[in-house]
PAROKOL-172718 format. One line per 3 residues: number of its first residue (from 1); their letters; for each residue x, y negated, z negated of N, C-alpha, C, O, CB. Coordinates in Angstrom, 2 decimals. Glycine has a CB too. Layout:
BEGIN
NUM) a) X,Y,Z,X,Y,Z,X,Y,Z,X,Y,Z,X,Y,Z  ... $
// end
This chain:
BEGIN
1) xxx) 108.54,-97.49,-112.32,108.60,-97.67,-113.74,109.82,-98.48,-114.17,109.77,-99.28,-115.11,108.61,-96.33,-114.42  110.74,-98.28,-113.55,111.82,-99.12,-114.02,112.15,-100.81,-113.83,112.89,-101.59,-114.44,112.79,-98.47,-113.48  111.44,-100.92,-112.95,110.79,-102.54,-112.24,110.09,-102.75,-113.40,110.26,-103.65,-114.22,109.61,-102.63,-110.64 $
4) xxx) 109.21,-101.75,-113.40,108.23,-102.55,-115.09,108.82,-103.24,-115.79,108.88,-104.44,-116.05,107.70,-101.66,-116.33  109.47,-101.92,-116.23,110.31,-102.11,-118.06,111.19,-103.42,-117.45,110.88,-104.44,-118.08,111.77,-100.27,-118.90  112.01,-103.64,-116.61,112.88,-104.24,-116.77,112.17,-106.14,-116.31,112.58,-107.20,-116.77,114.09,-103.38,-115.91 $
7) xxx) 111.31,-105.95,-115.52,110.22,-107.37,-115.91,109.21,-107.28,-116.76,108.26,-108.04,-116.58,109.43,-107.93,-114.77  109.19,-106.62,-117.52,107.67,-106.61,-118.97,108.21,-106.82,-120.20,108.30,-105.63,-120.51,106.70,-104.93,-119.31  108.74,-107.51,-121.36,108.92,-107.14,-122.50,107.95,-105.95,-123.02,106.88,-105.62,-122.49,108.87,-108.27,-123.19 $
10) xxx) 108.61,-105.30,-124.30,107.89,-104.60,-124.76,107.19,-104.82,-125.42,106.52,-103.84,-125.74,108.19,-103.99,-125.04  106.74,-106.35,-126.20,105.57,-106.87,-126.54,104.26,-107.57,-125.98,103.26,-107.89,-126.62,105.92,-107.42,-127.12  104.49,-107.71,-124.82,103.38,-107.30,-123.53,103.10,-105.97,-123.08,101.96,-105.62,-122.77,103.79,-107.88,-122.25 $
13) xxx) 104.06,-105.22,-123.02,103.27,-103.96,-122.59,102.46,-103.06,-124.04,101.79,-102.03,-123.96,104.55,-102.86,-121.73  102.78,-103.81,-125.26,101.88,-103.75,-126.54,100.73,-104.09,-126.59,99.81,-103.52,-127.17,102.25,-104.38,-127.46  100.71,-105.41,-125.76,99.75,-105.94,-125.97,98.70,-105.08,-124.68,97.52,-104.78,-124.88,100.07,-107.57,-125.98 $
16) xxx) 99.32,-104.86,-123.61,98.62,-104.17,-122.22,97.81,-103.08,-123.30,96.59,-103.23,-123.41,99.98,-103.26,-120.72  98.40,-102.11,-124.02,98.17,-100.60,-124.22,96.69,-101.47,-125.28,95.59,-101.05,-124.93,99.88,-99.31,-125.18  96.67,-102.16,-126.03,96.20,-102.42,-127.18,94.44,-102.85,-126.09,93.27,-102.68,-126.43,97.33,-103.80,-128.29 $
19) xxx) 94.91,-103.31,-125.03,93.70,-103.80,-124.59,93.35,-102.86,-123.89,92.12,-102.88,-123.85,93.63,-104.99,-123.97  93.85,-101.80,-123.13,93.05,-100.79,-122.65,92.77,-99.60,-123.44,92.03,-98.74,-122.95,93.55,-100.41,-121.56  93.34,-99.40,-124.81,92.59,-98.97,-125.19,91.06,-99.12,-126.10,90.35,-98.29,-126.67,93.24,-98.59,-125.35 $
22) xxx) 90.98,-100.62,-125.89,89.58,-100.84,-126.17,88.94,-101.04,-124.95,88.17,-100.09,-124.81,89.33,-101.96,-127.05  88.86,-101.86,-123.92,88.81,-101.21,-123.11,87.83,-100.60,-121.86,86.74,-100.77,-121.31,89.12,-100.74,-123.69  89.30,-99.57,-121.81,89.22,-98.68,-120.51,90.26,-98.95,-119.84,90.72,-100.07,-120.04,88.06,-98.86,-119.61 $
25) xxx) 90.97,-98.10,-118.88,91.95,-98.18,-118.15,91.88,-99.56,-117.26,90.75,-100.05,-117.24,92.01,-96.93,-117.43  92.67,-100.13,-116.67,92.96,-101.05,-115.71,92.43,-100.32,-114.41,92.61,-99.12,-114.25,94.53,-101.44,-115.72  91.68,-101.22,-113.35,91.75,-101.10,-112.61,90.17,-101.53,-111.97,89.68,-102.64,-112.15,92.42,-100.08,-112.62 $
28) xxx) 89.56,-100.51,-111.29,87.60,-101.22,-110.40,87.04,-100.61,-111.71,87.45,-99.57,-112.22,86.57,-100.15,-108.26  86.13,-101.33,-112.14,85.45,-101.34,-113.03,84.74,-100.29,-112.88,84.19,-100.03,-111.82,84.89,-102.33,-113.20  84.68,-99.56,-113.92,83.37,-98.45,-114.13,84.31,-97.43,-113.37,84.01,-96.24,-113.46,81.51,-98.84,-113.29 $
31) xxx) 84.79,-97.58,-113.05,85.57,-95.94,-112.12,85.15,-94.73,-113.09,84.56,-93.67,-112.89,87.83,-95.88,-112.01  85.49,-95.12,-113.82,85.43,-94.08,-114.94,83.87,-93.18,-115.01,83.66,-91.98,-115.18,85.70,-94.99,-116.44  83.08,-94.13,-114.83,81.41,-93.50,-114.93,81.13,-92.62,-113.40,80.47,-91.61,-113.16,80.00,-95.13,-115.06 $
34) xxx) 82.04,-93.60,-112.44,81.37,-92.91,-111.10,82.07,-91.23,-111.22,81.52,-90.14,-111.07,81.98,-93.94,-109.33  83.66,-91.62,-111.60,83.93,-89.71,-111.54,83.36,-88.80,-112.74,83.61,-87.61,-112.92,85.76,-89.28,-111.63  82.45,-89.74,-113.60,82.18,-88.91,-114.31,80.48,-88.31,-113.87,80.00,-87.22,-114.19,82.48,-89.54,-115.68 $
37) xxx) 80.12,-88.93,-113.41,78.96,-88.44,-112.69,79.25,-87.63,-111.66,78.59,-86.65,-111.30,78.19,-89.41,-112.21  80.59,-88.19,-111.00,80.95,-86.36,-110.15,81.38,-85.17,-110.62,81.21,-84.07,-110.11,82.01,-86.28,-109.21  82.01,-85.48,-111.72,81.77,-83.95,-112.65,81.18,-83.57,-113.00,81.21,-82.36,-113.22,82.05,-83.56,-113.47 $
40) xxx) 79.97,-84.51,-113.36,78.57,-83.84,-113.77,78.08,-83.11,-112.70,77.75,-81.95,-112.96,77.45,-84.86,-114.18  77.95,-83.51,-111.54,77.35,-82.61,-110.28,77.95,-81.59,-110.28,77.38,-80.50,-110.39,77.43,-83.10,-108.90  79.40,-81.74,-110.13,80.34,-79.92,-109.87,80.20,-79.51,-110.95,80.62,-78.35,-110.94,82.16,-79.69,-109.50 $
43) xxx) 79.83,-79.79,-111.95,80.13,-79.00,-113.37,78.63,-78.32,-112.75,78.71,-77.15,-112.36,80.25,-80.06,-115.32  77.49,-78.89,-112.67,76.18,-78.55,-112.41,75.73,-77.56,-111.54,74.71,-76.89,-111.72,75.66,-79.48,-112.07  76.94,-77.42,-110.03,76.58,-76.95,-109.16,76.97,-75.41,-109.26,76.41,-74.52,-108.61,76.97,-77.70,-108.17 $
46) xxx) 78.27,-75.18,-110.40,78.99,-74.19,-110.67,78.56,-73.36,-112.03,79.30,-72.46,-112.44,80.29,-74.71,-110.68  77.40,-73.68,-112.67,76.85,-73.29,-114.11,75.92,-72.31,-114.09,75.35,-72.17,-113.01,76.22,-74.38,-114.82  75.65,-71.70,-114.85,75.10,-70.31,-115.20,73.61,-71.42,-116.03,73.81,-72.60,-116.29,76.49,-68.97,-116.51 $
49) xxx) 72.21,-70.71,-116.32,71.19,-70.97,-117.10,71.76,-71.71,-118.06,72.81,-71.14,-118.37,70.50,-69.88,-117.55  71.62,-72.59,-118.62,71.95,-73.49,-119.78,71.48,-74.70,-120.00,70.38,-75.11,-119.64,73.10,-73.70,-119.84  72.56,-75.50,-120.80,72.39,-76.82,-120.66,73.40,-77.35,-119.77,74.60,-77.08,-119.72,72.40,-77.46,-121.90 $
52) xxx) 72.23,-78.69,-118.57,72.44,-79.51,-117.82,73.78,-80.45,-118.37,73.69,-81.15,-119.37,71.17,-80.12,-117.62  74.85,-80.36,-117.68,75.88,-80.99,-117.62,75.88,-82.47,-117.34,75.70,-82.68,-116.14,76.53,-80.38,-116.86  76.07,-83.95,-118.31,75.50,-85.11,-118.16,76.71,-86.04,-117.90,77.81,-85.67,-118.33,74.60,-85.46,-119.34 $
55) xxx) 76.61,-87.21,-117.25,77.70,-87.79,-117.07,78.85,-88.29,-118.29,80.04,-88.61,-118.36,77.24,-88.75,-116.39  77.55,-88.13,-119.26,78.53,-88.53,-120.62,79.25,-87.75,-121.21,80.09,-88.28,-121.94,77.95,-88.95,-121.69  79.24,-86.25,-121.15,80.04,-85.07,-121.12,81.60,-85.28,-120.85,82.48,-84.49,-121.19,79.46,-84.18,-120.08 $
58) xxx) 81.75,-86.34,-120.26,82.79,-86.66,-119.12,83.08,-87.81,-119.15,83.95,-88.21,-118.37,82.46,-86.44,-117.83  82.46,-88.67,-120.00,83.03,-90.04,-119.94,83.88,-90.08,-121.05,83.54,-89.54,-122.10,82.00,-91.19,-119.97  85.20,-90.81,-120.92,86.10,-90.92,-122.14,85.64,-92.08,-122.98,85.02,-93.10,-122.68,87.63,-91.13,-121.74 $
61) xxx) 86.22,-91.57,-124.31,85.90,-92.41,-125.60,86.90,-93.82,-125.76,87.99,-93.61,-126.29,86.16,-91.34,-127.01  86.58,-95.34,-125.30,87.74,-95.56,-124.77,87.87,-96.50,-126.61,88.97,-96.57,-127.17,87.81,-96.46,-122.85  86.57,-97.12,-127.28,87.03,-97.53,-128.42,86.72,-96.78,-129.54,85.54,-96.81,-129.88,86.69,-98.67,-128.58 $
64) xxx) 87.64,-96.00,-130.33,87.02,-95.59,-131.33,87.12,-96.24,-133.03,86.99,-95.71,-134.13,87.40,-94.33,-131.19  87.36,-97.38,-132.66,87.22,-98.25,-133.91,88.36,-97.33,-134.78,89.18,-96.59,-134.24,85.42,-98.34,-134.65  88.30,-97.45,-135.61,89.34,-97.13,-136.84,89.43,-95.71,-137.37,89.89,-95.34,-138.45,88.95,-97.98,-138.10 $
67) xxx) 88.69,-94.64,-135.93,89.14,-93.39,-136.14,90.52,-92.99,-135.83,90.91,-91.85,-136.05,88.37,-92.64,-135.52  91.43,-94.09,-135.21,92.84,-94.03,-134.87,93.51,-93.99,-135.81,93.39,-93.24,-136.78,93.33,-94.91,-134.18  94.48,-95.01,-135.56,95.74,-95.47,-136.32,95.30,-96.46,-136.75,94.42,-96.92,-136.03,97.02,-95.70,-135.67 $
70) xxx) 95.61,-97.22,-137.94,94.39,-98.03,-138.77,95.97,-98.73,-139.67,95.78,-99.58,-140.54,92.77,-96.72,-139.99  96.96,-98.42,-139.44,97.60,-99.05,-140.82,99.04,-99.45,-139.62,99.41,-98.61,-138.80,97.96,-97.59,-142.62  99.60,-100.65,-139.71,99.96,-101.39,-138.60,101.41,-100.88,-138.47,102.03,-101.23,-137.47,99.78,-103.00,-138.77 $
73) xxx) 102.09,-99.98,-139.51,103.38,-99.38,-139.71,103.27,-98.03,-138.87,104.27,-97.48,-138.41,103.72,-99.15,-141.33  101.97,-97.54,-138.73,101.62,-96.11,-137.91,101.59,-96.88,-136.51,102.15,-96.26,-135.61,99.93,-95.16,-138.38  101.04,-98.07,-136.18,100.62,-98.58,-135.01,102.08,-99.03,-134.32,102.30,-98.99,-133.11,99.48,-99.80,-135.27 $
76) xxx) 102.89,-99.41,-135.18,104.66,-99.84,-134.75,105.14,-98.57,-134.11,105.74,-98.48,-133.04,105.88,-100.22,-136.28  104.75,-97.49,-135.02,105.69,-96.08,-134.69,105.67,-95.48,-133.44,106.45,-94.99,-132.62,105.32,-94.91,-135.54  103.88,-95.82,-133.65,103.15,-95.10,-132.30,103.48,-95.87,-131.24,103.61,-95.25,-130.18,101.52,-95.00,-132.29 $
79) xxx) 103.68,-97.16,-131.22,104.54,-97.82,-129.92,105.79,-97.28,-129.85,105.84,-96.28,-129.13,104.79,-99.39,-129.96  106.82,-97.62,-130.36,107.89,-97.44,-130.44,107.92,-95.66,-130.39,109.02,-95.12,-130.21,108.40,-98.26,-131.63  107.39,-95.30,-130.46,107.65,-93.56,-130.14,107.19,-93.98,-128.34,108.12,-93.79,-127.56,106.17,-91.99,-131.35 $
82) xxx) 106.12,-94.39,-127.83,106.15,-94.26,-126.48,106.73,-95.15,-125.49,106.55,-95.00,-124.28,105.08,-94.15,-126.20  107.48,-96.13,-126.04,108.49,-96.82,-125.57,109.54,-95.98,-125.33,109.99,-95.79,-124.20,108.84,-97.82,-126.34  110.08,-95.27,-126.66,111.25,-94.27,-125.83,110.89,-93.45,-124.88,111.53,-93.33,-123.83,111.95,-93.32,-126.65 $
85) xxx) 109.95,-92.90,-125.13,109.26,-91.88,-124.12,109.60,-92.04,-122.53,110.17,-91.35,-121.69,107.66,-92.05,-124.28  108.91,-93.38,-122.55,109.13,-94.19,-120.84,110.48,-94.73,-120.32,110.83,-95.02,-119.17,108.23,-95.64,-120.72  111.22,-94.77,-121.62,112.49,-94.92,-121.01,112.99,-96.38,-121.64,114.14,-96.80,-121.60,112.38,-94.87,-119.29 $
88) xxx) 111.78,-97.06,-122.25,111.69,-99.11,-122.53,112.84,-99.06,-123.32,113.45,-98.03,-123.59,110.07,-100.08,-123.62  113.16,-100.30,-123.73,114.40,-100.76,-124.73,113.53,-101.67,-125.96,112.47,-102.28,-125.80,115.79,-101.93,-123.75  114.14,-101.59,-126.90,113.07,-102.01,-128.05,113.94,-103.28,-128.84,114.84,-103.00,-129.64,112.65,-100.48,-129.28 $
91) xxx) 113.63,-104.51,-128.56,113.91,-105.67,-128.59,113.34,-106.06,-130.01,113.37,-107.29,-130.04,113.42,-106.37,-127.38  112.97,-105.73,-130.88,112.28,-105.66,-131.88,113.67,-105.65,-132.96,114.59,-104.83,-133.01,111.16,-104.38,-131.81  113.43,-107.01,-133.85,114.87,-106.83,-135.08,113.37,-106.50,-136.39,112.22,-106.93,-136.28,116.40,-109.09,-135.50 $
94) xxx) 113.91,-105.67,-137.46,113.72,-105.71,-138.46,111.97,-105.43,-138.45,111.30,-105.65,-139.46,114.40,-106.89,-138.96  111.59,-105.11,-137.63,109.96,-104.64,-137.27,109.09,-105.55,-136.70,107.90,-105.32,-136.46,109.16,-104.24,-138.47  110.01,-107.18,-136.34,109.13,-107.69,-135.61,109.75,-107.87,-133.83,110.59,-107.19,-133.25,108.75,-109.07,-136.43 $
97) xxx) 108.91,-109.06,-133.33,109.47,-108.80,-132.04,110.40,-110.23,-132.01,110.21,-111.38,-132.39,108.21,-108.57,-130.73  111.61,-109.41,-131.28,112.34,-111.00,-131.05,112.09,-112.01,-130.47,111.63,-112.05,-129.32,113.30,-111.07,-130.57  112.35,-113.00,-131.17,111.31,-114.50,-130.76,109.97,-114.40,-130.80,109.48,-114.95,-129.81,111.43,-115.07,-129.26 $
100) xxx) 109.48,-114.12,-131.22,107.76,-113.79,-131.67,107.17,-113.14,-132.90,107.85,-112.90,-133.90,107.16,-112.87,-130.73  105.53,-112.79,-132.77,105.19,-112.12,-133.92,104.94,-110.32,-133.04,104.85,-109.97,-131.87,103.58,-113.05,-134.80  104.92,-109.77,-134.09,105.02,-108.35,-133.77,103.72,-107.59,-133.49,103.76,-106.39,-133.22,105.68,-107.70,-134.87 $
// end
């Protein structure tokens, strides 16, 4: 993590978060569906009379359009709150990004 931060500005790793969460995580495509069809099986194999456990049970919601953060001063915060989190340094004067747009 510290290799990151210290080769990533924090307006690329803005831009990283912004695209996986529309999306889907980085990485082999669809991963996401195959373990979710394996939870569907163990969820299935371990269940009492009911309803059948489906892969979509288990698949994450990766765009939810404007059930988020919707107003671009919540969307600053919400970076900048998980920038400290990770440890990043926030290069940002006056709410935009230095040498760039925000």
């Amino acid at each position: 993590m510290p290799e990151l931060l210290a080769r990533t500005s924090s307006a690329e790793l803005t831009e990283w978060m912004a695209y996986e969460r529309v999306t889907g995580p980085l990485g082999p495509e669809r991963l996401d569906a195959l373990v979710a069809t394996l939870a569907a099986t163990v969820a299935n194999t371990a269940r009492a009379k009911g309803r059948k456990a489906e892969p979509t049970d288990f698949m994450p919601k990766w765009d939810q359009g404007d059930k988020g953060l919707t107003d671009v001063q919540q969307m600053l915060a919400a970076v900048k709150s998980y920038n400290r989190q990770i440890g990043g340094t926030d290069s940002t004067t006056k709410g935009g990004a230095a040498g760039g747009d925000a």
